[in-house]
Backbone as a chain_set.jsonl record, in Angstrom:
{"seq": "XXXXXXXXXXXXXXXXXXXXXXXXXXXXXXXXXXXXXXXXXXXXXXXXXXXXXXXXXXXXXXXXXXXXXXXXXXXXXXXXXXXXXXXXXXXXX", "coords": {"N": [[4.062, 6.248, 7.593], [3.86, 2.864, 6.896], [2.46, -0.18, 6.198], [1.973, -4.03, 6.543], [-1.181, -6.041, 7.996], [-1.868, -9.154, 9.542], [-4.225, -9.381, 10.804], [-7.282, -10.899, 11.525], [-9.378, -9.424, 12.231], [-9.17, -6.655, 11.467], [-10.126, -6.019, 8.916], [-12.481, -5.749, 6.387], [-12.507, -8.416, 5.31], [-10.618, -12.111, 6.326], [-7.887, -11.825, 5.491], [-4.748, -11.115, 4.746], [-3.66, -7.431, 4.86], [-2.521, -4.012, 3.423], [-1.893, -1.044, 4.728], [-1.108, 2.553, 5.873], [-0.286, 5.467, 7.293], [-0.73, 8.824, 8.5], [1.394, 10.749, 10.414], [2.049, 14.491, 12.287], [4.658, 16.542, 12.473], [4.652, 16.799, 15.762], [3.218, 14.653, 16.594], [0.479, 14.463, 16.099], [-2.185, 13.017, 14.447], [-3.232, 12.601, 11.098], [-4.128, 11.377, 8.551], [-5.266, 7.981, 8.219], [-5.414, 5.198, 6.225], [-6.595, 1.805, 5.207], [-5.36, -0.78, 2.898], [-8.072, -2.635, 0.25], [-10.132, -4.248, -2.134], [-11.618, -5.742, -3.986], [-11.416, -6.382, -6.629], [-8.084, -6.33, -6.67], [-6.577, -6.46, -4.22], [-4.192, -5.173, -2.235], [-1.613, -6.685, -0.464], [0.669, -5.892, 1.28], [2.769, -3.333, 2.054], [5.776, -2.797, 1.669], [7.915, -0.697, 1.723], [8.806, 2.689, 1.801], [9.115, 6.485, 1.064], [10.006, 9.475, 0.91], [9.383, 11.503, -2.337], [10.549, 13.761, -4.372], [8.819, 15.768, -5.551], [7.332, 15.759, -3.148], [5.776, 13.617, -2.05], [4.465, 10.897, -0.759], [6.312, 7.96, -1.687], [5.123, 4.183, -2.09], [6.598, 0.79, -1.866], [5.32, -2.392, -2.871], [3.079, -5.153, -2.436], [0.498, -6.994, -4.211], [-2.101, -8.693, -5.518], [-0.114, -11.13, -5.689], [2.07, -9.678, -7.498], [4.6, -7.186, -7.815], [4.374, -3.783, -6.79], [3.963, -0.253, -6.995], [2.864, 2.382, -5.655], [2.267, 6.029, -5.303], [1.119, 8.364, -3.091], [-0.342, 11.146, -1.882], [0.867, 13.158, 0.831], [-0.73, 14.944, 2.282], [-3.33, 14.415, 2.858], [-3.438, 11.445, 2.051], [-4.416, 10.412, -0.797], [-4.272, 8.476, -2.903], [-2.344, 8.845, -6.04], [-0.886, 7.829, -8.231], [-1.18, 4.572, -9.578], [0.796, 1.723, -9.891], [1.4, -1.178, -11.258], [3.132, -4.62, -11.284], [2.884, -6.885, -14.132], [4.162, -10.485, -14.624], [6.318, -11.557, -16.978], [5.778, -14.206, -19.579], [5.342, -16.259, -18.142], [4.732, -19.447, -15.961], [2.523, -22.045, -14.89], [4.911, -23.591, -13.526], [7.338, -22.22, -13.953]], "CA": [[4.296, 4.917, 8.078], [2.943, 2.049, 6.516], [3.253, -2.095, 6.552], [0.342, -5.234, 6.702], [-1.839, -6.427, 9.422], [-2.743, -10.48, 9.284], [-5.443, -9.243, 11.749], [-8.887, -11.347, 11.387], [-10.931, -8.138, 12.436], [-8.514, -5.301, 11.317], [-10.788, -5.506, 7.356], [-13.477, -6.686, 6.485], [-11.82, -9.802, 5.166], [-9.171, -12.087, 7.68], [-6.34, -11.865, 5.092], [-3.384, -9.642, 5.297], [-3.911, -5.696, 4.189], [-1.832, -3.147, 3.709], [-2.166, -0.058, 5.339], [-0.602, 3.591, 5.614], [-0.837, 6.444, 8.281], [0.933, 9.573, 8.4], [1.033, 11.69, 11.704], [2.624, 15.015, 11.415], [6.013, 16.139, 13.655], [4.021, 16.681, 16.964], [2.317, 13.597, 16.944], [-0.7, 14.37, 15.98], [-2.751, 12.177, 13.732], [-3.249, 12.934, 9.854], [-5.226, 10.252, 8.023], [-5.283, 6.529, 7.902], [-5.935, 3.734, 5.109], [-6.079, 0.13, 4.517], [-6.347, -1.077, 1.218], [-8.964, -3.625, 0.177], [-10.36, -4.092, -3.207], [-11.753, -7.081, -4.358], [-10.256, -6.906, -7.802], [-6.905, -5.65, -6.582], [-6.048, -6.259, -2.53], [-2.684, -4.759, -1.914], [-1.12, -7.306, 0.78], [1.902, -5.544, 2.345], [3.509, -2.242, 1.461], [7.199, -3.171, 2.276], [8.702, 0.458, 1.459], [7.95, 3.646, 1.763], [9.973, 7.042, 1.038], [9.18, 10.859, -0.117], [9.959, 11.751, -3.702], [10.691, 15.062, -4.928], [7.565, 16.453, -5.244], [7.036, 16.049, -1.87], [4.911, 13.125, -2.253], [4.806, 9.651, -0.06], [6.004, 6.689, -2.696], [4.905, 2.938, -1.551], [6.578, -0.031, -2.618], [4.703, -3.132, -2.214], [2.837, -5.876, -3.48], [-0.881, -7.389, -4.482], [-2.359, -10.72, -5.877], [1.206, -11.814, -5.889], [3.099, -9.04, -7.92], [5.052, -6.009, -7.178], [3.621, -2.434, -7.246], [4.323, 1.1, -6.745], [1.851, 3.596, -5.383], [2.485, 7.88, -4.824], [0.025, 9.137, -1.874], [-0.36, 12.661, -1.188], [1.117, 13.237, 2.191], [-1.453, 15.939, 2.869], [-4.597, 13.822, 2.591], [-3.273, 10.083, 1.679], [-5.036, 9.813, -1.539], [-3.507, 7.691, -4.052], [-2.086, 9.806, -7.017], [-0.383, 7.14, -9.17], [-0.829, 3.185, -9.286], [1.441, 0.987, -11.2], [1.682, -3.085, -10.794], [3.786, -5.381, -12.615], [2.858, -8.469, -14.557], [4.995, -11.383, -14.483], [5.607, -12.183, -18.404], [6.153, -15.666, -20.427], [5.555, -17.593, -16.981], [3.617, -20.38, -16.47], [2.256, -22.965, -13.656], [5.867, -24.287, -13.224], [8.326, -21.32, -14.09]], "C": [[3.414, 3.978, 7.277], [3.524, 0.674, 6.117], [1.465, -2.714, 6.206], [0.361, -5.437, 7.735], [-2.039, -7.72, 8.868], [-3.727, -10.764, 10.556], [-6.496, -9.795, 11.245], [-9.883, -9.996, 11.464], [-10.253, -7.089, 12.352], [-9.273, -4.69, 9.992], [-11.705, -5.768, 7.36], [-13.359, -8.216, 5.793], [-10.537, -10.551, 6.124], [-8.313, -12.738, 6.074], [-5.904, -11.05, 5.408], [-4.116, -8.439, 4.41], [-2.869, -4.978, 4.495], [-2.375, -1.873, 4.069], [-0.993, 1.22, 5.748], [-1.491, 4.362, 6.729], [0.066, 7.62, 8.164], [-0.102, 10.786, 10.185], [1.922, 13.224, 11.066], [3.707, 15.138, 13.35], [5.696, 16.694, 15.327], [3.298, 15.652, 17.45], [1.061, 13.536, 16.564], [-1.34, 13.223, 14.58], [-4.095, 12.617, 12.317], [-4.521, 12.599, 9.034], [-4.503, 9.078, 8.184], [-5.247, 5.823, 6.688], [-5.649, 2.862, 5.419], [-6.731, -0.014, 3.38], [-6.661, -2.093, 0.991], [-9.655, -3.527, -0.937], [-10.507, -5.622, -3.435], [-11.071, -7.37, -5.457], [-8.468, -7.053, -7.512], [-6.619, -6.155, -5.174], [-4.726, -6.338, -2.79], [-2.602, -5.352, -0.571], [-0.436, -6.9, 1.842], [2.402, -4.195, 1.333], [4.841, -2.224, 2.21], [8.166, -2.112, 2.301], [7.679, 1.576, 1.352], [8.881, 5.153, 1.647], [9.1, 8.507, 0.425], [9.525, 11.031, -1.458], [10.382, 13.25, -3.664], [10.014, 16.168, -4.963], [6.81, 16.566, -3.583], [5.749, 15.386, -1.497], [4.974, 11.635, -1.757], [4.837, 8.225, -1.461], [6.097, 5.147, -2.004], [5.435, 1.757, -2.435], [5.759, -1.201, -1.529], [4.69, -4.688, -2.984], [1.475, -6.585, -3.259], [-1.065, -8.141, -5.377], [-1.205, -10.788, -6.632], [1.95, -11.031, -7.039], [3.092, -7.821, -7.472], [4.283, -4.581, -7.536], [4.076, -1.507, -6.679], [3.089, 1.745, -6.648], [2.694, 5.08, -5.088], [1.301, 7.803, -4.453], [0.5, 10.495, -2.004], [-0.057, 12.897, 0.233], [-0.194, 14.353, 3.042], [-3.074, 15.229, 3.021], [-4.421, 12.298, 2.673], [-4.019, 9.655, 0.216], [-3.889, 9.817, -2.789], [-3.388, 8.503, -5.666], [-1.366, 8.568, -7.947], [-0.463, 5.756, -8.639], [-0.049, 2.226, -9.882], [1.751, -0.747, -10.787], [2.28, -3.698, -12.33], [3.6, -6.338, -12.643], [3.844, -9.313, -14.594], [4.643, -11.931, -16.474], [6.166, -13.514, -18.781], [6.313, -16.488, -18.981], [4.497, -18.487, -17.159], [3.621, -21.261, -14.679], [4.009, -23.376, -12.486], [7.47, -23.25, -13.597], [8.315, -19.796, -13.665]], "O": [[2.264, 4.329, 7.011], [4.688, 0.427, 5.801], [0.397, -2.209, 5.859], [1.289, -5.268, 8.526], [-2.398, -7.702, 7.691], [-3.972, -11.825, 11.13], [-6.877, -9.155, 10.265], [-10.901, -9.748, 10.817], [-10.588, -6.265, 13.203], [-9.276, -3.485, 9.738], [-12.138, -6.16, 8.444], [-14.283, -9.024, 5.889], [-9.634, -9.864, 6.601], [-8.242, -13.922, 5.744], [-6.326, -10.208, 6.2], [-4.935, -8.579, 3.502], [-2.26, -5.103, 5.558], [-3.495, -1.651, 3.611], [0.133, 0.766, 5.952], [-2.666, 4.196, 7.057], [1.254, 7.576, 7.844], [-1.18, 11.183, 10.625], [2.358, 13.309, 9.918], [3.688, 14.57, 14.442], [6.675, 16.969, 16.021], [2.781, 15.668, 18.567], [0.483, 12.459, 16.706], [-0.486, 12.756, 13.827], [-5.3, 12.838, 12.44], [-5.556, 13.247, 8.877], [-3.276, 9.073, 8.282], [-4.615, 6.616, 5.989], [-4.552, 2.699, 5.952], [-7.833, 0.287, 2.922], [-5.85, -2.953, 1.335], [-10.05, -2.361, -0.969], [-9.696, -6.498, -3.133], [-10.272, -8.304, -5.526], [-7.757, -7.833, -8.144], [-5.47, -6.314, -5.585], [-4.144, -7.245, -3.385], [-3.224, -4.881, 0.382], [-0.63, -7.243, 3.008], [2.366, -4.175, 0.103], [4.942, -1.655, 3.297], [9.253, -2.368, 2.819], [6.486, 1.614, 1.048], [9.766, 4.96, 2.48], [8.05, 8.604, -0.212], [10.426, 10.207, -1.612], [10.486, 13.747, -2.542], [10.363, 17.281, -4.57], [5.966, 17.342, -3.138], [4.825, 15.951, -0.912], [5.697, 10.987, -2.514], [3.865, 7.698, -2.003], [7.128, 4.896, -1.38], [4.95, 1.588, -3.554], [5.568, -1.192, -0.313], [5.535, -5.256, -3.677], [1.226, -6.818, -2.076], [-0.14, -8.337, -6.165], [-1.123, -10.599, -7.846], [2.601, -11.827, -7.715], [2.149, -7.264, -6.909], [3.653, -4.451, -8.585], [4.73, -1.788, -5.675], [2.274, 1.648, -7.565], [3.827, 5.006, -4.611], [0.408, 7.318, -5.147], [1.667, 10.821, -2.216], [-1.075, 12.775, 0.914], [-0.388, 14.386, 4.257], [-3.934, 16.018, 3.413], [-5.26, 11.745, 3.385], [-4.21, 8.444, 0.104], [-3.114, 10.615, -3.317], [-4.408, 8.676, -6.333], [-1.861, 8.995, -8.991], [-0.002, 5.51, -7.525], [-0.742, 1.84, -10.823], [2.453, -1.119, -9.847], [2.127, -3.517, -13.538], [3.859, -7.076, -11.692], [4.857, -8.613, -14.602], [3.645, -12.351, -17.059], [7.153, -13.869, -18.137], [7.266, -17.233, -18.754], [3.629, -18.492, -18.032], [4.375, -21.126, -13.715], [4.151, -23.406, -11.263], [8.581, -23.753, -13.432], [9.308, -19.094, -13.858]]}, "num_chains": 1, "name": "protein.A"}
């Protein structure tokens, strides 16, 4: 599972965060994250799906462009990051 909070006291900053949980098929409770990074803060993770490998992929997005993460379903730790620049733009395009 995973989405944003625009919780004041959910980070340690009050903007939005994205965040990820995985339970397993009894309910029980796996690991957590929110992600927070001063260079980087990932806002919202708007998608979310398994791959092939058997591996949780996140679409999303952070200081205002799109990104792709792979988690490890067994742990949550981030195995691939990829963000995309916006090219030949400018103030007004």
């Amino acid at each position: 599972m995973a989405g944003n909070s625009t919780s004041e006291d959910y980070a340690p900053a009050a903007n939005d965060h994205a965040f990820a949980y995985a339970v397993d098929m009894e309910g029980n409770w796996k690991w957590g994250k929110f992600f927070y990074n001063v260079s980087f803060a990932i806002s919202t993770i708007s998608g979310c799906s398994i791959d092939g490998n058997g591996n949780a992929v996140m679409l999303g997005q952070g200081n205002s462009v799109p990104l792709i993460m792979e988690m490890s379903l067994k742990d949550g730790q981030v195995l691939k990051f990829v963000s995309f620049e916006k090219i030949g733009s400018s103030e007004t395009s």
